[in-house]
C-alpha positions in Angstrom: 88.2 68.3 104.8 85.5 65.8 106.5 82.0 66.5 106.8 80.0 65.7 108.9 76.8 64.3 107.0 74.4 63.4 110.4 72.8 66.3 110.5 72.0 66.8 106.4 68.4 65.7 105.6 68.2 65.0 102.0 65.0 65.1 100.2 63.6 63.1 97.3 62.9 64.7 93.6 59.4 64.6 94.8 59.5 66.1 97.9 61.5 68.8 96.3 58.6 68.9 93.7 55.8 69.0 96.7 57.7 71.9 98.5 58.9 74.3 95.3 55.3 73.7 94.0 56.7 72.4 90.8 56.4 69.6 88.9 59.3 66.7 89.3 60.7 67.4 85.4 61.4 71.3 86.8 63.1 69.8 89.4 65.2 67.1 87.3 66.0 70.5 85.1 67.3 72.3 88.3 69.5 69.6 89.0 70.7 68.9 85.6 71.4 72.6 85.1 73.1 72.8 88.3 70.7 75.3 89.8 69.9 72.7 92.5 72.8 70.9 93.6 72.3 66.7 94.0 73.3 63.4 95.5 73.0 60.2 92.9 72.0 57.3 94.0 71.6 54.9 91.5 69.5 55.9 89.5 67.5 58.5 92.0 68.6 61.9 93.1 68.7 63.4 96.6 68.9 66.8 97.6 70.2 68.6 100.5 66.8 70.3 102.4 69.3 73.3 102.5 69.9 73.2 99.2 66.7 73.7 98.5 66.0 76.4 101.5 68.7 77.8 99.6 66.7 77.5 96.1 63.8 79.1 97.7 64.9 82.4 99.3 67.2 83.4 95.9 65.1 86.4 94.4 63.9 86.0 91.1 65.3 88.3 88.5 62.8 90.5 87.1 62.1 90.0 83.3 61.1 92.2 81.0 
């Protein structure tokens, strides 16, 4: 299966960080965790924008 990659904007760790409101170690967590899934390059990450579109809308479970 090939996929077209074109039209996938991928976003830095601190981009990510910028848009979630988080700091860049929550992100580096997410991605390690597998929460937030990741492109290595190198030694730097890069996320698919729908990824974290994704990330964003998922309700939070209610604790407590």
């Amino acid at each position: 299966m090939t996929r077209d990659l074109s039209d996938v904007r991928f976003l830095t760790v601190a981009e990510v960080a910028e848009m979630m409101r988080v700091s860049n170690m929550t992100v580096y967590r997410m991605v390690h965790s597998g929460d937030l899934p990741a492109v290595r390059f190198g030694r730097s990450f890069r996320i698919p924008e729908s990824a974290v579109a994704a990330a964003i809308q998922t309700p939070i479970s209610d604790v407590g």
